[in-house]
C-alpha positions as CSV (number, residue, x, y, z in Angstrom):
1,X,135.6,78.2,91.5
2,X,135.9,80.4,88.4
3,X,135.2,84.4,89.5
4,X,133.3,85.3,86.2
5,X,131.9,83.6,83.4
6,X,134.0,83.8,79.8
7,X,131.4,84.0,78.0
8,X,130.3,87.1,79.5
9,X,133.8,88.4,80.0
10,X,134.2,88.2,76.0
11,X,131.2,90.5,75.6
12,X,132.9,93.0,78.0
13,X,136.4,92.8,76.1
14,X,134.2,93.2,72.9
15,X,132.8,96.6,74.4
16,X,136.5,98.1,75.1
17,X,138.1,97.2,72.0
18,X,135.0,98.8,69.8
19,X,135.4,101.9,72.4
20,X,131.8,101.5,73.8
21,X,131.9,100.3,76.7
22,X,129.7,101.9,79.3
23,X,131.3,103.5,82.5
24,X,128.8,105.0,85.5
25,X,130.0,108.8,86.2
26,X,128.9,111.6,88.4
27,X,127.3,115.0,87.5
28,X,131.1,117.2,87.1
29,X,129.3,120.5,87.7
30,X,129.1,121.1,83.3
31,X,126.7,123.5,81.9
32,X,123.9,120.6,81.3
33,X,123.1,120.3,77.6
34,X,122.9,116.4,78.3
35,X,119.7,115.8,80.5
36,X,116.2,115.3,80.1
37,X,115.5,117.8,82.9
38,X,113.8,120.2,79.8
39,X,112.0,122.6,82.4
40,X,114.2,122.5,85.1
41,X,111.7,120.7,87.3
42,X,114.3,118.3,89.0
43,X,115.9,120.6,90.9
44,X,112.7,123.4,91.8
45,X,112.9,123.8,95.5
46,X,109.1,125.5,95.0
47,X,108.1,122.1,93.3
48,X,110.3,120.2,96.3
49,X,108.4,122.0,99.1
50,X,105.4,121.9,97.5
51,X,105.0,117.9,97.6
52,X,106.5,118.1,101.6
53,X,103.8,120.5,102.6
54,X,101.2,118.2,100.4
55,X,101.9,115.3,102.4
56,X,101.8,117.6,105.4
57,X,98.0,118.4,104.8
58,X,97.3,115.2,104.0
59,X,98.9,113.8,107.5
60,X,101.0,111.7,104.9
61,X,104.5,110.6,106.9
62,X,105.0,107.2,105.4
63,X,108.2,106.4,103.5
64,X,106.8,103.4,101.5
65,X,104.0,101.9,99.8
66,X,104.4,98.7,101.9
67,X,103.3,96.5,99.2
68,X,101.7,96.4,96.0
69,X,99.1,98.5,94.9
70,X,96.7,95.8,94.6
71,X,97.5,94.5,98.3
72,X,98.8,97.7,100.6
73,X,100.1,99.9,98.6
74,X,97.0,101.7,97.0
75,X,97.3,105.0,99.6
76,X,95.0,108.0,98.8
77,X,97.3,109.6,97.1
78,X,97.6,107.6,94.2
79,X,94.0,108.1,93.8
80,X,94.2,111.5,93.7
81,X,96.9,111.9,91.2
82,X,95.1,109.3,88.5
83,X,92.5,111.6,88.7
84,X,94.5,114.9,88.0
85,X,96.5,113.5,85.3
86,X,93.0,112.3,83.6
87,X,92.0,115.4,83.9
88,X,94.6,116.9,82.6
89,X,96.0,115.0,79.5
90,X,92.0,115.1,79.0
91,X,91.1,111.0,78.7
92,X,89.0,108.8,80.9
93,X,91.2,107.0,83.0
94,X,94.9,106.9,84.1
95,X,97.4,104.6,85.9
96,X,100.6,105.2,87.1
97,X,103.0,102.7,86.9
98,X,107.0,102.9,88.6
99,X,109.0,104.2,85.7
100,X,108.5,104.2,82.2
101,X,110.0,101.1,81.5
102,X,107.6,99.8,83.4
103,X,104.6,101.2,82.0
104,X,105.9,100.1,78.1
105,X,107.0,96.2,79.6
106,X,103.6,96.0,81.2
107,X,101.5,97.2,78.5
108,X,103.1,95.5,75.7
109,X,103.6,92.5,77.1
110,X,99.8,92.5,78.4
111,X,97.8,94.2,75.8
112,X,98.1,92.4,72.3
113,X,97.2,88.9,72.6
114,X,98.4,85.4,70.2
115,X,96.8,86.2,66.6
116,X,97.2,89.8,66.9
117,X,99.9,92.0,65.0
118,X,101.8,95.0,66.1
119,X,103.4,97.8,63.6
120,X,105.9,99.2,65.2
121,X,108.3,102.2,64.3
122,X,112.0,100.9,63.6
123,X,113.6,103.5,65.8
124,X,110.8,102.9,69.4
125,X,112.5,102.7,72.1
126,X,114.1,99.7,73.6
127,X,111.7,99.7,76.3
128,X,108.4,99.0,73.8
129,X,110.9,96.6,71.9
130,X,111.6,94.9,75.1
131,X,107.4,94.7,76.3
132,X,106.5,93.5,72.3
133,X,109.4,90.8,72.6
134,X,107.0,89.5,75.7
135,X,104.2,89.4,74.0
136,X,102.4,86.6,72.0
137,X,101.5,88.4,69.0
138,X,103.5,88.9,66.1
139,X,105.5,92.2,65.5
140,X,106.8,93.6,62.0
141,X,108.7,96.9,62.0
142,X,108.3,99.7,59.5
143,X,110.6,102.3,57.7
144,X,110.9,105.4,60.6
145,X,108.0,107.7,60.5
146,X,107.3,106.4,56.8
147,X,103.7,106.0,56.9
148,X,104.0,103.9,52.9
149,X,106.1,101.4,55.2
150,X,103.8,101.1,57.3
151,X,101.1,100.5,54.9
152,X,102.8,97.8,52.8
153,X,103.6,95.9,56.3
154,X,99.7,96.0,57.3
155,X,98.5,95.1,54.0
156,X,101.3,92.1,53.7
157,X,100.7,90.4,57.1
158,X,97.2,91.5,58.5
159,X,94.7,88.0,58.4
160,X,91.6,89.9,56.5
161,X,89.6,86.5,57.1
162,X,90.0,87.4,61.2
163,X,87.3,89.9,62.3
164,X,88.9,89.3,65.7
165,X,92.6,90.0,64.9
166,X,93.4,93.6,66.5
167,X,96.0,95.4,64.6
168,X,97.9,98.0,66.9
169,X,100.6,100.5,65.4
170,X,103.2,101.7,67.9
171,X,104.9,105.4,67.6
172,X,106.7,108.2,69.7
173,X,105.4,111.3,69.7
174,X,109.2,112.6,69.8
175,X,112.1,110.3,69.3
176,X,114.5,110.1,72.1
177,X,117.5,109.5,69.6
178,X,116.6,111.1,66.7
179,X,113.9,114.5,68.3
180,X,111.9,114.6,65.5
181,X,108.1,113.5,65.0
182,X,106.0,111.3,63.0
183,X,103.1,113.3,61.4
184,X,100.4,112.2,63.7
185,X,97.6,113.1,62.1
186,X,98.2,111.1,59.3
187,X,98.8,108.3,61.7
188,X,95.3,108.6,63.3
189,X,93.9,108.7,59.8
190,X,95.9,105.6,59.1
191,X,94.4,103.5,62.0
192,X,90.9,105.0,61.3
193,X,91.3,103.8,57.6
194,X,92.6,100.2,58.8
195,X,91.2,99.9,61.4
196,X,93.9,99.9,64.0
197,X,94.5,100.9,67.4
198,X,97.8,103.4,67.6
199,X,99.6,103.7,70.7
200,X,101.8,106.6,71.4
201,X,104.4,106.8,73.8
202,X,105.1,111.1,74.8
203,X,107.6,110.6,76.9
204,X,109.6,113.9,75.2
205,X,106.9,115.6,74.2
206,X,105.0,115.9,78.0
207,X,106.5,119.0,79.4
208,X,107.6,120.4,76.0
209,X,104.9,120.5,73.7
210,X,101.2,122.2,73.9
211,X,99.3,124.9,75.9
212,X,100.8,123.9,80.0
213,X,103.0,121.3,77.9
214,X,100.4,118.8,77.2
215,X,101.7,117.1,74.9
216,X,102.0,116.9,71.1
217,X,98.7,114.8,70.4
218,X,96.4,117.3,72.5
219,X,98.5,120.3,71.0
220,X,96.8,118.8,67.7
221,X,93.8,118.2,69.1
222,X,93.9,114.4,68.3
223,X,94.3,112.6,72.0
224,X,90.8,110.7,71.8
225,X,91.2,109.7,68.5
226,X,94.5,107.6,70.2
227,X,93.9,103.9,72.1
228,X,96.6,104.4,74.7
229,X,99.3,107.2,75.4
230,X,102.2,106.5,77.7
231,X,103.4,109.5,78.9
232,X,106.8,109.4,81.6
233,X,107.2,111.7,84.6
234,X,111.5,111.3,84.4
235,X,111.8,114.1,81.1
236,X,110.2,117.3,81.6
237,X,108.5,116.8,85.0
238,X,112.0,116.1,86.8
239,X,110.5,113.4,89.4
240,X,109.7,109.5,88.6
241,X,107.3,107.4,87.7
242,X,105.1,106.8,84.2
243,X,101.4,107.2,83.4
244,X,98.8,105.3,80.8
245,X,96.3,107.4,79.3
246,X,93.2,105.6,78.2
247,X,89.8,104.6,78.8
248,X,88.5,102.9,81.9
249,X,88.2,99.6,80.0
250,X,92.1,99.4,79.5
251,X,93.0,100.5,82.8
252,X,91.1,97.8,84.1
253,X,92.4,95.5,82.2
254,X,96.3,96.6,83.0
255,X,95.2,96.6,86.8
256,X,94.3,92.7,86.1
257,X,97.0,91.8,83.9
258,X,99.8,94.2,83.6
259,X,102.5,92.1,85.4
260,X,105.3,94.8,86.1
261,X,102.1,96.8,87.7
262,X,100.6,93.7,89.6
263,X,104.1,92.3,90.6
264,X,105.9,95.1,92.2
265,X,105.9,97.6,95.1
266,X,103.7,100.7,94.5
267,X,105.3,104.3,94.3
268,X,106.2,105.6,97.9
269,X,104.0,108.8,98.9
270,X,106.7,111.3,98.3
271,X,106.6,110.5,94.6
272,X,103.3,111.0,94.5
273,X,103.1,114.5,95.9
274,X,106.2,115.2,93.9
275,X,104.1,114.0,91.0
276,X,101.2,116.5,91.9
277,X,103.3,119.3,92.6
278,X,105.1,119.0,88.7
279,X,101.8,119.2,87.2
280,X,100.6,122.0,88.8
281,X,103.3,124.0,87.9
282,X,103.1,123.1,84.7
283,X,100.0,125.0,84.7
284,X,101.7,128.2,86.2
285,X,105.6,128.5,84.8
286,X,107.2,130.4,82.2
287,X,109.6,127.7,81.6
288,X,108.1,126.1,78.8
289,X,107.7,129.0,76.7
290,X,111.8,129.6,77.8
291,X,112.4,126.2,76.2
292,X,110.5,127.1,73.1
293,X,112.8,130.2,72.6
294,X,115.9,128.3,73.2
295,X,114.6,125.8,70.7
296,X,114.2,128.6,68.4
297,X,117.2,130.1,68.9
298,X,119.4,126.7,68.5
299,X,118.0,126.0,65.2
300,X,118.8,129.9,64.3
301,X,122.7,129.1,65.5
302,X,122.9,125.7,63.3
303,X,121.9,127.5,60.3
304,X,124.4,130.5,61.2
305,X,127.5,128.4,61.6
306,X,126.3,125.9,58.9
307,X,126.0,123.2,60.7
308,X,122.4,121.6,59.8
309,X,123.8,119.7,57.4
310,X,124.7,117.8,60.2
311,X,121.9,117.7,62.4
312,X,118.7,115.7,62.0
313,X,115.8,118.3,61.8
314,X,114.3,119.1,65.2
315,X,111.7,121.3,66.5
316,X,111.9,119.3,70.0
317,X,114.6,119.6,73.1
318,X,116.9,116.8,71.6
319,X,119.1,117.6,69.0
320,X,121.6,115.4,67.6
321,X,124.7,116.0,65.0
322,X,125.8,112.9,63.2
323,X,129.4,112.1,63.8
324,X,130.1,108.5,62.6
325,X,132.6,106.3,64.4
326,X,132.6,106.3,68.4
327,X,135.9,106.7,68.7
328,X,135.1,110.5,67.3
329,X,132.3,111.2,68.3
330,X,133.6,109.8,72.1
331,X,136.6,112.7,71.1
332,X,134.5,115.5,70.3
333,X,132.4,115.1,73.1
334,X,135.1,115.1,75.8
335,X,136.7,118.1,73.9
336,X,133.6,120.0,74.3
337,X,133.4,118.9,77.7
338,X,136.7,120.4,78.7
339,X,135.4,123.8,78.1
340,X,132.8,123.2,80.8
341,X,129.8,122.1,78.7
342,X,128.3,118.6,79.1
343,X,127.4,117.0,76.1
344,X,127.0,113.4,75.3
345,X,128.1,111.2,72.8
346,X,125.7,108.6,71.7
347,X,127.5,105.4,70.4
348,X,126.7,102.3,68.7
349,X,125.4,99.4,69.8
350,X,122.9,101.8,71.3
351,X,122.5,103.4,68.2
352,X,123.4,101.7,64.5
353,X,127.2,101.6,63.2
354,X,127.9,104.9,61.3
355,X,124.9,106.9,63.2
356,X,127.1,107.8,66.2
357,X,126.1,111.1,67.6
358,X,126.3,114.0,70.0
359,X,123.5,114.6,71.3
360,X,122.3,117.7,73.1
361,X,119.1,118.7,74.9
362,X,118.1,122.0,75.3
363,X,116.5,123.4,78.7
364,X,114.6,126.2,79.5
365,X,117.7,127.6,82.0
366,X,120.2,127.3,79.1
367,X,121.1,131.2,77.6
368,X,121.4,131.9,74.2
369,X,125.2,132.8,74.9
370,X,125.7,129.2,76.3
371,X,124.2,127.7,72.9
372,X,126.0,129.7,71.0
373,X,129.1,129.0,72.6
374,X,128.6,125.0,72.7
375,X,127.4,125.1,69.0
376,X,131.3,127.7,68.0
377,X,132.9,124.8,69.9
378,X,131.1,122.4,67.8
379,X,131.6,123.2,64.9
380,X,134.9,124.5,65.7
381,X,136.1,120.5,66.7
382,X,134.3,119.2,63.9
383,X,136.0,121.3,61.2
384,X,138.7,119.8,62.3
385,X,138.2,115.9,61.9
């Protein structure tokens, strides 16, 4: 009996000799300018004790869902925490789906039917790409954040003879890879002049952006103007899960055919609570306006040491500086990483050939000296290439 297929054992010798092959690691005790944790929330004992004591009051002491939601699995809690997250990103209706994977598979794959078309940025994130591949319509992508692109796509493949053909144009309200933003308004304009649904996934942007860290389409003022926002709880928040924002109409309609929301285990009650006890926070901290000055301050450091050359423009957490070839980019990082700061390198396939990157994300806990410190190291090692 052979012990592993070739074929698949080619693909893993391919990885190593193009230097990208992915290894698990541990957390090595690094000054974190590498996770999503923006606010600090995963590791708040007040937000920790706050979703024991919940479930506490609630007489909560259940370590599972025991099913799905739409069999056991629908405990009060998830009731409750629907209705505070509709209330707070300021919509109809929510539901909370396992992870945000989940939430972009199940609505994608569910939501645009055989006929319909779907826009869709060319950098959105392999999760959408993954939920359009499962669906029946067809999908075009357009030129990132070019809204011209966009147009020329529409008017080139849309069916003007079908009154019944819905048109949906997919964005992020910050890219993961990249941390800038599409202009959003101009994007709701769009839709409104086409006649389109737009669907915004804010998985950076909840936490970060906006009075309480709302978001980036309430901080404009523009969330009702939106068909569906997916907004993830693993950023900013520091627990798990994902949400979709909408009207009652498409919640029920991702209840009835969402199938990574019909098909699976609900949430467990802890996440829940821990869910909860994030958002009100939110409401309370300092953090966010901590992040904002740090954000401030990096791009003040970049320009110092005249490094935005480098750097894709970003008023967001994520940051990245273009350093082609993952061999050196994978050398820079670890360099950087010796002096005690973590700091990732981005590498192709995930990203394109000649993109490679470092990227860092910036957290409410991190001090100016530490930026400056991991930005002299940078472009201290990249002087020298």
């Amino acid at each position: 009996m052979k012990t592993f297929p070739s074929k698949l054992h080619a693909k893993l010798e391919t990885r190593k000799k193009d230097k990208a092959l992915r290894r698990l690691s541990e957390k090595k005790g690094l000054i974190d300018f590498s996770s999503n944790d923006y606010l600090g929330f995963a590791s708040s004992k007040t937000i920790f004790d706050k979703a024991h004591w919940l479930l506490i009051e609630m007489g909560v002491a259940q370590n599972g869902a025991t099913g799905s939601r739409l069999l056991s699995g629908n405990h009060q809690l998830y009731t409750n925490t629907e209705a505070i997250l509709a209330k707070f990103h300021n919509t109809d209706a929510a539901l909370i789906f396992n992870s945000g994977y989940d939430a972009n598979i199940g609505f994608f794959s569910s939501v645009p039917q055989r006929g319909d078309l779907i826009f869709y940025d060319e950098l959105i994130h392999a999760s959408i790409r993954d939920g359009i591949q499962m669906s029946h319509a067809k999908a075009y992508k357009f030129k990132h954040n070019d809204l011209e692109s966009l147009r020329l796509q529409v008017e080139r493949n849309r069916n003007s003879k079908d009154n019944h053909q819905a048109i949906y144009i997919v964005t992020e309200s910050v890219f993961s890879m990249d941390g800038d933003s599409p202009d959003l308004k101009r994007f709701v304009e769009f839709c409104n002049d086409h006649n389109c649904y737009l669907v915004v996934d804010e998985a950076h942007a909840t936490g970060v952006f906006g009075e309480q860290g709302v978001g980036l389409l309430q901080k404009l003022g523009i969330e009702h103007k939106v068909f569906a926002r997916i907004n993830t709880f693993g950023k900013a928040l520091g627990c798990h899960g994902a949400v979709v924002l909408g009207s009652e109409d498409l919640k029920s309609y991702l209840v009835n055919f969402a199938r990574s929301f019909i098909y699976t285990s609900g949430l467990p009650p802890h996440s829940l609570a821990t869910i909860q006890s994030a958002y009100r926070e939110l409401q309370s901290t300092t953090e966010i306006q901590k992040l904002q000055n740090s954000i401030k301050f990096f791009n003040q450091e970049i320009e110092r040491l005249n490094l935005a050359s480098k750097f894709i423009p970003s008023n967001s957490a994520i940051h990245c500086c273009i350093i082609a070839g993952n061999k050196t980019v994978k050398k820079v990082a670890r360099q950087i990483q010796e002096k005690g700061f973590d700091v990732k390198p981005i590498l192709s396939p995930t990203i394109s050939k000649g993109e490679e990157r470092l990227r860092i994300c910036l957290h409410s806990f991190n001090s100016n000296k530490e930026i400056s410190e991991v930005l002299q190291l940078l472009a201290t090692f990249v002087s020298n290439l």
